[in-house]
Every structure is written in C-alpha cells, then in structure tokens.
py3Dmol code that shows the C-alpha trace and the ligand (Angstrom):
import py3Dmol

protein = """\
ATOM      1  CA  UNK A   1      22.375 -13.757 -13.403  1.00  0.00           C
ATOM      2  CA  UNK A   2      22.036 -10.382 -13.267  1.00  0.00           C
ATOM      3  CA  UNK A   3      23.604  -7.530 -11.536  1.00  0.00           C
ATOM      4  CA  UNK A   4      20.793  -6.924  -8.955  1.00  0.00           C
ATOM      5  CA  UNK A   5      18.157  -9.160  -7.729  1.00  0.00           C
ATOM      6  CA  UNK A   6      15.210  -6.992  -7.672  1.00  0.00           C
ATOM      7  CA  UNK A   7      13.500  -7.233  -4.472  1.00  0.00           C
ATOM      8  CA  UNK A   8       9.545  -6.728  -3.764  1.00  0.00           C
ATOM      9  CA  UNK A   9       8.870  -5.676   0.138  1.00  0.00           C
ATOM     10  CA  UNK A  10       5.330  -5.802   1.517  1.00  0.00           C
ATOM     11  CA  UNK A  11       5.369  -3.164   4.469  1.00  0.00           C
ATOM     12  CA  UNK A  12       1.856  -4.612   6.200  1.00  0.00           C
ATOM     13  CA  UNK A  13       2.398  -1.282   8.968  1.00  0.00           C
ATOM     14  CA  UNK A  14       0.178  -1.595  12.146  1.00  0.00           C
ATOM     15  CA  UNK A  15      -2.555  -3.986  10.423  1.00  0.00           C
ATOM     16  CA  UNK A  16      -4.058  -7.314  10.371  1.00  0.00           C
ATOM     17  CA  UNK A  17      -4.924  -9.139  13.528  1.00  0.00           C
ATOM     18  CA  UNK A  18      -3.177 -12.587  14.051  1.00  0.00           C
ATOM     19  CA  UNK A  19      -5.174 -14.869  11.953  1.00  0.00           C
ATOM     20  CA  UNK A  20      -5.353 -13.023   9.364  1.00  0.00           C
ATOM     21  CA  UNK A  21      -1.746 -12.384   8.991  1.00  0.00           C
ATOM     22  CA  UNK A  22      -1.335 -16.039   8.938  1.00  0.00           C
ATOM     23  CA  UNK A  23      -3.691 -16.791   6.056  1.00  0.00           C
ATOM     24  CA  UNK A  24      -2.271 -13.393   4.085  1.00  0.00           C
ATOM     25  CA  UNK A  25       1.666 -15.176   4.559  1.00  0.00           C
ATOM     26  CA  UNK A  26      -0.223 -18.800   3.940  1.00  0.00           C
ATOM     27  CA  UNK A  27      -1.759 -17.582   0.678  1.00  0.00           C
ATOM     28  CA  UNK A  28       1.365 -15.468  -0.599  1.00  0.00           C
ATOM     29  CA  UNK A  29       3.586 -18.049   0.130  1.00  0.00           C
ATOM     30  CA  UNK A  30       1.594 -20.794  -2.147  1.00  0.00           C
ATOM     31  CA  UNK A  31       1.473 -17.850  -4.651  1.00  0.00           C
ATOM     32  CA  UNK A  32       4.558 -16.643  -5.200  1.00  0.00           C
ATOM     33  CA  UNK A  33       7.076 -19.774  -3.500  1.00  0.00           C
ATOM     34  CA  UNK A  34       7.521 -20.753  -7.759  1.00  0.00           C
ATOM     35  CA  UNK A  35       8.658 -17.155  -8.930  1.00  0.00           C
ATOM     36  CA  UNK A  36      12.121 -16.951  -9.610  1.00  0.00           C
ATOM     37  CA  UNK A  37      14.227 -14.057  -9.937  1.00  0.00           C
ATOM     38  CA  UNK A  38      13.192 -11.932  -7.352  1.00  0.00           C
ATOM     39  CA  UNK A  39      13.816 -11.372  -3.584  1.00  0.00           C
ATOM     40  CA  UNK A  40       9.911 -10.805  -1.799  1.00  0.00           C
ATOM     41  CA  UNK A  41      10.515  -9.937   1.707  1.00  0.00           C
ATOM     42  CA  UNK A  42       7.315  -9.725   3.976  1.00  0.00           C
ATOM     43  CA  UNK A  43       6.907  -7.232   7.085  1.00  0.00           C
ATOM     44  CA  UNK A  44       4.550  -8.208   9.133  1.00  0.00           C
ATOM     45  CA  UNK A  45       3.243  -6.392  12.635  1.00  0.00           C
ATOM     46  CA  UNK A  46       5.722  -7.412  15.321  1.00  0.00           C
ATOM     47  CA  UNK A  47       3.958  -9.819  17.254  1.00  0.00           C
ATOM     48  CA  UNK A  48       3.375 -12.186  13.824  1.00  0.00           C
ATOM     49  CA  UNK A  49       6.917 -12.806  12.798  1.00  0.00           C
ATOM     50  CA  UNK A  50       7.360 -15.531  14.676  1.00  0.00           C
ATOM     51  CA  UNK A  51       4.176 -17.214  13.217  1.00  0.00           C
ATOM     52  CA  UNK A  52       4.811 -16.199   9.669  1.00  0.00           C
ATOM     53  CA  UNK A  53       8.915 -17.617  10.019  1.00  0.00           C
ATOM     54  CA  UNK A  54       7.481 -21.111  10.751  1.00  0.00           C
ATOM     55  CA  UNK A  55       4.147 -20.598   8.049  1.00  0.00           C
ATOM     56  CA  UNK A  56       7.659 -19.757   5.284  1.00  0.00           C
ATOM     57  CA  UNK A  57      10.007 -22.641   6.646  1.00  0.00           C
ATOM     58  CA  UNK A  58      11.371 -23.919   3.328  1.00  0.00           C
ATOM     59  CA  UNK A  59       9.674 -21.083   1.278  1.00  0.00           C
ATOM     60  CA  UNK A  60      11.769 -18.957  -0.735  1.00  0.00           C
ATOM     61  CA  UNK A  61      10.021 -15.996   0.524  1.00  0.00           C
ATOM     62  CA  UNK A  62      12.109 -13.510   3.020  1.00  0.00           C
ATOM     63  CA  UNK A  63      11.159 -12.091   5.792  1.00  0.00           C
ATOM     64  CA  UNK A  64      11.637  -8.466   7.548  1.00  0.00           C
ATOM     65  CA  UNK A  65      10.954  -6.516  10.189  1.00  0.00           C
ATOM     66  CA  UNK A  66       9.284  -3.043  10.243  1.00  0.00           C
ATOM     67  CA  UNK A  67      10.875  -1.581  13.443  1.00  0.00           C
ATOM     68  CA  UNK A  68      14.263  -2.149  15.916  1.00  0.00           C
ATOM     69  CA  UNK A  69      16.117  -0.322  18.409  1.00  0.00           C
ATOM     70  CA  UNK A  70      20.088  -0.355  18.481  1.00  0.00           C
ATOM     71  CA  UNK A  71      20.986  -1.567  22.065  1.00  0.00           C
ATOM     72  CA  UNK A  72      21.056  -5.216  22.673  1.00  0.00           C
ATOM     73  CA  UNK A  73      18.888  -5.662  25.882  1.00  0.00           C
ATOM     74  CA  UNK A  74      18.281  -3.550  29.027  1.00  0.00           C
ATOM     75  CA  UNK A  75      15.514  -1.344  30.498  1.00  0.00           C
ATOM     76  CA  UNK A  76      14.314  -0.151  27.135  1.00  0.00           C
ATOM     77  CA  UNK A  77      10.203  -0.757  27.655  1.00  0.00           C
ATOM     78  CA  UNK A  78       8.485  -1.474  24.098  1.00  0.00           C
ATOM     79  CA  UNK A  79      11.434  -1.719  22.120  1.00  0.00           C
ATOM     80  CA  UNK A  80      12.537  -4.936  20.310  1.00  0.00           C
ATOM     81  CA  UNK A  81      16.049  -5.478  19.505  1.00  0.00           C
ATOM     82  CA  UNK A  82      17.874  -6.089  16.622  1.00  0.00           C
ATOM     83  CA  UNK A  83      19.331  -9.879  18.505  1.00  0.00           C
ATOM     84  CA  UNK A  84      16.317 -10.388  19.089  1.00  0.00           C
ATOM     85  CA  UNK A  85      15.111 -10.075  15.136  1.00  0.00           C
ATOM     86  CA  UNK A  86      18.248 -11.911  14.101  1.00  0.00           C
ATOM     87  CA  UNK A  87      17.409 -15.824  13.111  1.00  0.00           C
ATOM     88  CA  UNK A  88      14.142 -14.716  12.206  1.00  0.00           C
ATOM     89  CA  UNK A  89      13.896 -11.750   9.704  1.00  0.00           C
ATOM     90  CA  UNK A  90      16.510 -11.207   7.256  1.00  0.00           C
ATOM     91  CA  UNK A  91      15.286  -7.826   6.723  1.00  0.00           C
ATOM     92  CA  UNK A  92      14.573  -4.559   8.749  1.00  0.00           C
ATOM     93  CA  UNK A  93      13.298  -1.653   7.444  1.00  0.00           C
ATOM     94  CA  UNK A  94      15.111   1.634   8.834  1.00  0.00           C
ATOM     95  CA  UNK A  95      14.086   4.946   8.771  1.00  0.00           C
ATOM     96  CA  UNK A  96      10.574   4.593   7.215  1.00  0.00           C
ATOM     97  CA  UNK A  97       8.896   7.818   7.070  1.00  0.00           C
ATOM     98  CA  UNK A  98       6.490   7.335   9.247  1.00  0.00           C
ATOM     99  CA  UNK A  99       8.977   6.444  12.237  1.00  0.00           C
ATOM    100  CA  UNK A 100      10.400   9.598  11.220  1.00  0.00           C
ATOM    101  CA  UNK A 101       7.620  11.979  11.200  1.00  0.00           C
ATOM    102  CA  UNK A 102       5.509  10.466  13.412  1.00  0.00           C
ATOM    103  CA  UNK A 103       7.813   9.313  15.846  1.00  0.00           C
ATOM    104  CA  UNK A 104      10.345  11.486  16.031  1.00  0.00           C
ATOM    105  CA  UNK A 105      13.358   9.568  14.341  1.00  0.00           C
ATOM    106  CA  UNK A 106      16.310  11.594  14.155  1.00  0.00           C
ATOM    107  CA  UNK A 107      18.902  10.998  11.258  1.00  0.00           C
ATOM    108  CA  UNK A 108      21.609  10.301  13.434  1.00  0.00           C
ATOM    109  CA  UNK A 109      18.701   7.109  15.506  1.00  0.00           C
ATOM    110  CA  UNK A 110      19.083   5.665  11.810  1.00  0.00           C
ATOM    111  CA  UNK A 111      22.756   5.338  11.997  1.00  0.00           C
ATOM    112  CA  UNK A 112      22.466   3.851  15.695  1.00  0.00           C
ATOM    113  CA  UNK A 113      20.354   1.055  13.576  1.00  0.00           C
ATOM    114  CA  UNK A 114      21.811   0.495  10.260  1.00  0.00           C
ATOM    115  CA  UNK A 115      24.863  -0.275  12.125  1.00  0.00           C
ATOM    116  CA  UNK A 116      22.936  -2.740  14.958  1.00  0.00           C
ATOM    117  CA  UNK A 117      21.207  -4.530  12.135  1.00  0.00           C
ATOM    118  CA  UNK A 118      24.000  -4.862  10.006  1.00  0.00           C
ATOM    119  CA  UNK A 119      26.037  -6.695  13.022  1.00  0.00           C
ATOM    120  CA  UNK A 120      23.799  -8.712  13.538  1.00  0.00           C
ATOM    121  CA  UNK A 121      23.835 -10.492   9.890  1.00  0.00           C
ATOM    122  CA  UNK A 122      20.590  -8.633   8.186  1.00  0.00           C
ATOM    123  CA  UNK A 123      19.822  -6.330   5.940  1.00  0.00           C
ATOM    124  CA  UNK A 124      18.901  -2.818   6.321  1.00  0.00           C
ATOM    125  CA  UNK A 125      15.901  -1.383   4.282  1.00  0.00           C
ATOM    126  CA  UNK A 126      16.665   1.715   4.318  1.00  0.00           C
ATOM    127  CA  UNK A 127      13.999   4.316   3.543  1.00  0.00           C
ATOM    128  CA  UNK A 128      14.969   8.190   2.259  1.00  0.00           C
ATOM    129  CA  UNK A 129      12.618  10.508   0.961  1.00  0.00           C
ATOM    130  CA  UNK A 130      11.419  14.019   0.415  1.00  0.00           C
ATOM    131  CA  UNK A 131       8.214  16.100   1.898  1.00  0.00           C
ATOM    132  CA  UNK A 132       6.556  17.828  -0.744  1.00  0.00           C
ATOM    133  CA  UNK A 133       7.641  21.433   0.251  1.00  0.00           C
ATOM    134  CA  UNK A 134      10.993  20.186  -0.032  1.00  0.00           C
ATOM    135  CA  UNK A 135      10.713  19.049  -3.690  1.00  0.00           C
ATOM    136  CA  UNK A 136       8.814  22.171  -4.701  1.00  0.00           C
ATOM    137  CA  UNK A 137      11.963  23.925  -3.279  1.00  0.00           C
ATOM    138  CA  UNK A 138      14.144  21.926  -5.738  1.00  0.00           C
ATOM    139  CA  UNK A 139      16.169  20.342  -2.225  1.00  0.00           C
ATOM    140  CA  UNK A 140      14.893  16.763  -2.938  1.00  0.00           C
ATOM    141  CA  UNK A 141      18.778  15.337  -3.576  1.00  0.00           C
ATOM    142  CA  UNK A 142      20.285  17.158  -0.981  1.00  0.00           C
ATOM    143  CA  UNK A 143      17.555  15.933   1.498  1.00  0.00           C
ATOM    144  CA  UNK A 144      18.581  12.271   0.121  1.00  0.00           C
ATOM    145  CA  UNK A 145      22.425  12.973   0.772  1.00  0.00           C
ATOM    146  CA  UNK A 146      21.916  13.858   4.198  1.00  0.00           C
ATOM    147  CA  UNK A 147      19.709  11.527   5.315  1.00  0.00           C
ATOM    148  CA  UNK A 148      22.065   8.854   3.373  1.00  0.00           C
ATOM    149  CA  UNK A 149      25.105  10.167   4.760  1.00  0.00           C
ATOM    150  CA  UNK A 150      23.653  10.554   7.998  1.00  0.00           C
ATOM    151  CA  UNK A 151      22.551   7.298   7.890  1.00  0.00           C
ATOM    152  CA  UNK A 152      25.963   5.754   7.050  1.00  0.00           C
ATOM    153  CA  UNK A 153      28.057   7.926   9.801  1.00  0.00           C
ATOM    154  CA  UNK A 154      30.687   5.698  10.635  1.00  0.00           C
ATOM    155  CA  UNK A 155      30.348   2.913   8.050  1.00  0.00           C
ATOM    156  CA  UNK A 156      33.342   1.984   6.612  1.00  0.00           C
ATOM    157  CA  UNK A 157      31.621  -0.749   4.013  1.00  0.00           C
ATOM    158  CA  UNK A 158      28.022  -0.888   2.978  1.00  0.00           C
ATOM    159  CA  UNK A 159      27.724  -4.910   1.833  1.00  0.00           C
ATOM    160  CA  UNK A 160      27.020  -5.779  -1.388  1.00  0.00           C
ATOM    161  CA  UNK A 161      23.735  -6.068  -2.473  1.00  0.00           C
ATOM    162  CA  UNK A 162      22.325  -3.369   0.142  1.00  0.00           C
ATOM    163  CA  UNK A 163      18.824  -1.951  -0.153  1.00  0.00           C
ATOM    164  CA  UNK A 164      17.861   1.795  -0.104  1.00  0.00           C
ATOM    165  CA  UNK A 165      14.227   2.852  -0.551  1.00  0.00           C
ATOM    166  CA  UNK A 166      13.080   5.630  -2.181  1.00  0.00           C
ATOM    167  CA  UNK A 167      10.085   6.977  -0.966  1.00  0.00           C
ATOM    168  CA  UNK A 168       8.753  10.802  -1.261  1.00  0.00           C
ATOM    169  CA  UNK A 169       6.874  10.932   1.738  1.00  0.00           C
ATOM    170  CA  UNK A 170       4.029  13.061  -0.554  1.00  0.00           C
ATOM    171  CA  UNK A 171       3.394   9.610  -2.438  1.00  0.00           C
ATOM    172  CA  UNK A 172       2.883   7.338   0.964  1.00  0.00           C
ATOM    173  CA  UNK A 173      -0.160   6.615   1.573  1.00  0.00           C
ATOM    174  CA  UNK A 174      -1.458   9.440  -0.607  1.00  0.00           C
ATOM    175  CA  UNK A 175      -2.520   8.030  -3.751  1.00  0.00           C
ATOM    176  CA  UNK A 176      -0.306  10.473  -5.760  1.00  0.00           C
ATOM    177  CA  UNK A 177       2.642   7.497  -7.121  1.00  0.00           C
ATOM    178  CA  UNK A 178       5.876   9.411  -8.386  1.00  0.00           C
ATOM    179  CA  UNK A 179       5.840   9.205 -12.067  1.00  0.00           C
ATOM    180  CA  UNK A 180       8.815   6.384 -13.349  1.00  0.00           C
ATOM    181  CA  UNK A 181      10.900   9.388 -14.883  1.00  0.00           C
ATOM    182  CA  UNK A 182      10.639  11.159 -11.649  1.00  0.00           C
ATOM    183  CA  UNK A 183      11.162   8.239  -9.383  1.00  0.00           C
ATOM    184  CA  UNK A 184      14.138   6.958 -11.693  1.00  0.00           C
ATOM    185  CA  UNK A 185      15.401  10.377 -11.355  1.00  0.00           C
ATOM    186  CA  UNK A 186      15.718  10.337  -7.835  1.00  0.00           C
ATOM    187  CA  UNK A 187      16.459   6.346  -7.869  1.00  0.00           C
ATOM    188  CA  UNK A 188      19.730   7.598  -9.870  1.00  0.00           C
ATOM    189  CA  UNK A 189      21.006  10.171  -7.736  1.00  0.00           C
ATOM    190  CA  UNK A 190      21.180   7.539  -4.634  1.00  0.00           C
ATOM    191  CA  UNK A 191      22.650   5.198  -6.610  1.00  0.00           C
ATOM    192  CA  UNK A 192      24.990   8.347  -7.600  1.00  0.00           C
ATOM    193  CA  UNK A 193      25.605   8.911  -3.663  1.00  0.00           C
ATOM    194  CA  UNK A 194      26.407   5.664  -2.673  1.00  0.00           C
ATOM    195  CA  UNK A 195      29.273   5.618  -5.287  1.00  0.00           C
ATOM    196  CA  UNK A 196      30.190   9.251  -3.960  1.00  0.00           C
ATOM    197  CA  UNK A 197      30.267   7.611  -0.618  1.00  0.00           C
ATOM    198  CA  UNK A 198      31.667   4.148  -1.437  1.00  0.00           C
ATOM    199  CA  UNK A 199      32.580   3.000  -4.473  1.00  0.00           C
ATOM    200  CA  UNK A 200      31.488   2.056  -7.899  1.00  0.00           C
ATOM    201  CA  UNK A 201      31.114  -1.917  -7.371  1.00  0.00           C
ATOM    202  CA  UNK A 202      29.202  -1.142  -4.154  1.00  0.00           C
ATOM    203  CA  UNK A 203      26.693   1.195  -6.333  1.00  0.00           C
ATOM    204  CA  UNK A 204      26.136  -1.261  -9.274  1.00  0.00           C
ATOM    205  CA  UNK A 205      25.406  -3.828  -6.685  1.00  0.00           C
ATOM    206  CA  UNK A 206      22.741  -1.842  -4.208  1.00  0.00           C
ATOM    207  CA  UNK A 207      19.265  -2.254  -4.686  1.00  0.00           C
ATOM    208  CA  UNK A 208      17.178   0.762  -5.245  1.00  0.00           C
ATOM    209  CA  UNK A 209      13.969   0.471  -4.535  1.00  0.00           C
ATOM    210  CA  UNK A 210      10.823   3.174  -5.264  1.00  0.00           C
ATOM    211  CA  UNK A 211       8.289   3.412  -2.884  1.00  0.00           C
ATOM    212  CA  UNK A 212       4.883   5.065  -2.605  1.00  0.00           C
ATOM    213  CA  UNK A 213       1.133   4.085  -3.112  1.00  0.00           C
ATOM    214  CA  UNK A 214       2.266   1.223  -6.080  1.00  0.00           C
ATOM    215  CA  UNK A 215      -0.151  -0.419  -7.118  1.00  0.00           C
ATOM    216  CA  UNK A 216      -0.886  -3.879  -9.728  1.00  0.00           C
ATOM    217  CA  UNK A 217      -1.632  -1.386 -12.186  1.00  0.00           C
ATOM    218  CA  UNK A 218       1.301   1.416 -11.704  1.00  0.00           C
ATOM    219  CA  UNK A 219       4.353  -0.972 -11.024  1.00  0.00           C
ATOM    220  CA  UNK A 220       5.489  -2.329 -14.653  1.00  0.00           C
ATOM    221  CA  UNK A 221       6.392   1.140 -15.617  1.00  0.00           C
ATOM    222  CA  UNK A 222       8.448   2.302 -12.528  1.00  0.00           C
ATOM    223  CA  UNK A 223       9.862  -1.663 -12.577  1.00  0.00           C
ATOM    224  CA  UNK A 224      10.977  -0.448 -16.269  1.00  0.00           C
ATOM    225  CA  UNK A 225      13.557   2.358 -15.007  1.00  0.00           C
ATOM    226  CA  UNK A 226      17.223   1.347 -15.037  1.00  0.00           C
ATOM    227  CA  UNK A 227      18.092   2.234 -11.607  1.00  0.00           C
ATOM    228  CA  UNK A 228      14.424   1.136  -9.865  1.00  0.00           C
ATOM    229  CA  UNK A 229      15.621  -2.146  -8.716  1.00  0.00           C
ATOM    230  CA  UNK A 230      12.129  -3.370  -6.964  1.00  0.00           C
ATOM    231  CA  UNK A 231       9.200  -1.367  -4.706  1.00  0.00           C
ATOM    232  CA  UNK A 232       8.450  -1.180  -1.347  1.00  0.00           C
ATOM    233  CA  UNK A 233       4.752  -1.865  -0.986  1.00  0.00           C
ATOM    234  CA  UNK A 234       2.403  -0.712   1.821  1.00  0.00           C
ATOM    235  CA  UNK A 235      -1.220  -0.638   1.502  1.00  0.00           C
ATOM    236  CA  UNK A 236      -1.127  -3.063  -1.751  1.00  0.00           C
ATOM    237  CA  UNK A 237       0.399  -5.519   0.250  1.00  0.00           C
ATOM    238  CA  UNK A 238      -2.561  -6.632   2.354  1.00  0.00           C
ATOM    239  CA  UNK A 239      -4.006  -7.599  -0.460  1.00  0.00           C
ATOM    240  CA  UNK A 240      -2.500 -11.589  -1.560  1.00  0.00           C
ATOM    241  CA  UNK A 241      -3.681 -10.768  -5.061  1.00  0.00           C
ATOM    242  CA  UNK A 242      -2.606  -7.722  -5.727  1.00  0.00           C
ATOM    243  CA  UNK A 243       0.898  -8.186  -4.056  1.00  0.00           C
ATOM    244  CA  UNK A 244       0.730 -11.348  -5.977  1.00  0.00           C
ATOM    245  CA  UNK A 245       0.623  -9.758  -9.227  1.00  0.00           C
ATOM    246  CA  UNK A 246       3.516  -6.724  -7.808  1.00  0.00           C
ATOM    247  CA  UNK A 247       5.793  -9.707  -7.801  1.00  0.00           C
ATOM    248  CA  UNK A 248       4.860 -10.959 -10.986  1.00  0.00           C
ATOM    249  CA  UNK A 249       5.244  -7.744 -12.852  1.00  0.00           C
ATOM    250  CA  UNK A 250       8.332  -6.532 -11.556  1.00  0.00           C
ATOM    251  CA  UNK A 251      10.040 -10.176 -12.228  1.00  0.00           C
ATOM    252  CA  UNK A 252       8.356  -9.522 -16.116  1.00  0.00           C
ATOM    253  CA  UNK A 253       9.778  -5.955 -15.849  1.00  0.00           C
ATOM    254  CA  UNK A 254      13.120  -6.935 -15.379  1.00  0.00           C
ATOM    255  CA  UNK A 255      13.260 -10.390 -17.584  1.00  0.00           C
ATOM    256  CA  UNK A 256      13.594 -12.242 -14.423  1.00  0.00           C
TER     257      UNK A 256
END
"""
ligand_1 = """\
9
PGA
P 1.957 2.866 0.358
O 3.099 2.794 1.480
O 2.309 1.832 -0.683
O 0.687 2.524 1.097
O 1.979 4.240 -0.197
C 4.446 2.653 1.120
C 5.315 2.593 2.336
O 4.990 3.241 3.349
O 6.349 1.912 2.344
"""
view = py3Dmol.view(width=600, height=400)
view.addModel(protein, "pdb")
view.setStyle({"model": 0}, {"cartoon": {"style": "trace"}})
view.addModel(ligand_1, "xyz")
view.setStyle({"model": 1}, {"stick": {}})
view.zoomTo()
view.show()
C-alpha cells in the first residue's frame, strides 16, 4: 500500500449537454471500474451529478463537484451548497483558477469553503497556482503560501490524505504543460508548506496533484516526479479515451 493513492480528476468545466455527460460517465466507468490503485474522481457540470451518482452506483469511480458556496441554505440565488453536494460527490474542487480570475474569488471565499466542505464529510480539491508575470518575477512560492495559508485560515487539522492542485494558471487551457522538473518543483514546495503549516505525517500523506493542459501523451513524465501525486485534467477529460489512458499511465507511473 503505498503512502499516497494517486488520484486522477477530470474537471469537465461548463461542457457537455445532458446526454452526453451520461454516455462520457457510462463509457469511463466500464473503462476504468477494473483499475486499481488509483482514486479517479469525475466533475461533471452541476446539473449532471445527480445522473452520473446513480450511472457510478457500485463503481469504484469518485465523484466531485466543480463549484460550492459556504452557507448552508438561504436567499443565496444560483449558488449550490456544500449540504446539498454532501451524499453525492465526495469531492469539490476549491479555488480553481478560473473561479478566481474570472469570478472574482477572493483568498479569504476559499477559506469560507474549504472549511464548509470539509464539515460536511468531503474532500477539498484545492487548486493554487501562479500567473505567468508572477513566475517571471521569481514570486511563484510565495504566491502558493498565501493562497495556501489563506486558504487554511482557521484550520486547526487538514485530514489525512488531503488534495492540493497545482496549477500555473499560464498552463490552463493554454497548451503550454509545465515541464515535470518544473511542476515537481513547485509540487515540492506545497508539500514543503503544508508541513510548515501542519506537520510532517500530514505532508507525507497529502496528495499533490499538477495541473495544466495534460495530455495521454505528456502525463507519464510529470506522473514520474516524487511529489506529483496525480493530475487534474480539464480539456482531456471529455475525451473517454484519452482520460482513459491518463488513468492508465499515471497508475503505470506510480507501480500502482
Ligand atoms: P486543462 O485544464 O487540462 O484544459 O489545461 C486544467 C484545469 O483547469 O484544471
């Protein structure tokens, strides 16, 4: 068994229409419900989680969710809450870039739901990362410290097992993947911050993840790095095959 259980997450973002989700979750499930050794968590639009939680009844397959807001009901128009996610995503990805920058998600909104989520029983994905100005300026590890520690304001315990994604925001979407020695880099230094933060058992037991246009063909090297624990997937993942073959290469990568 080993120390972390490296985890593949499809992010599907704002795409696919309902029947097509349901034959993407149908045909990933039949693909990958055999491969041991590694967590795959699917996060679908909203409005199909419900479908794909009874499509992955009995499937080893996780789910997630791509969005929540911290307060448990009230007059809060759009918003889905994080009671209302809980019994069917085990995941929720926090602090994605996009939600960020295109949204308007401040550091401190991150806290608000990394501490919702985790009362409620899930697990946080959450997602750091530089812009590209700030890496030419040489600030890429303090911009991951603040939005880490910013993110954990008033956390006593992260649990074990957590998962952090690293994502430069220049490589989302872009077609321009970190290079493994870069992204392990930067993989290390969270891993370095959580123990700062923590504690050593908590450290050796978080999943890192990298994130940022992976691909079938660029995964098994960053899925070589010591401290790259698994990737967060976006535009790869609408595709069954290639996610397929994601799985299958970072499971090969790390001798699951
Ligand atoms: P990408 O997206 O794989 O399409 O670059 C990654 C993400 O946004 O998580």
């Amino acid at each position: 068994m080993p120390l972390r259980t490296p985890v593949v997450a499809g992010n599907w973002k704002m795409h696919l229409g309902r029947a097509p989700a349901r034959d993407l979750v149908t045909a990933l499930r039949d693909a990958l419900g055999g491969l041991r050794g590694v967590e795959v968590v699917l996060c679908p639009p909203a409005p199909w989680l419900a479908d794909a939680h009874d499509l992955l009844a009995g499937s080893p397959l996780h789910l997630g969710a791509q969005h929540v807001y911290w307060e448990p009901h009230g007059a809060f128009t759009g918003e889905v809450s994080a009671a209302m996610l809980a019994g069917i995503v085990q995941y929720v990805i926090i602090g994605h870039s996009e939600r960020r920058h295109r949204f308007g998600e401040r550091d401190e909104d991150t806290a608000r739901k990394l501490r919702a989520v985790l009362e409620l029983g899930m697990q946080p994905m959450l997602a750091i990362g530089e812009l590209r100005e700030q890496r030419e300026a040489g600030e890429t590890v303090t911009v991951l410290r603040r939005q880490l520690l910013a993110a954990w304001e008033g956390l006593e315990r992260l649990p074990a097992r957590s998962i952090i994604a690293y994502e430069p925001v220049w490589a989302i979407g872009t077609g321009l993947t970190a290079t493994p020695a870069m992204a392990q880099d930067a993989c290390a230094h969270v891993r370095a911050i959580v123990e700062e933060r923590f504690d050593a058992a908590t450290a050796e037991t978080c999943r890192v993840l990298y994130g940022g246009s992976v691909t079938a063909d660029n995964v098994a090297t960053l899925a070589a790095e010591p401290d790259i624990d698994g990737v967060l997937v976006g535009g790869a993942s609408l595709d069954a095959a290639a996610f397929t073959a994601i799985c299958h290469a970072v499971a090969a990568a790390k001798g699951a």
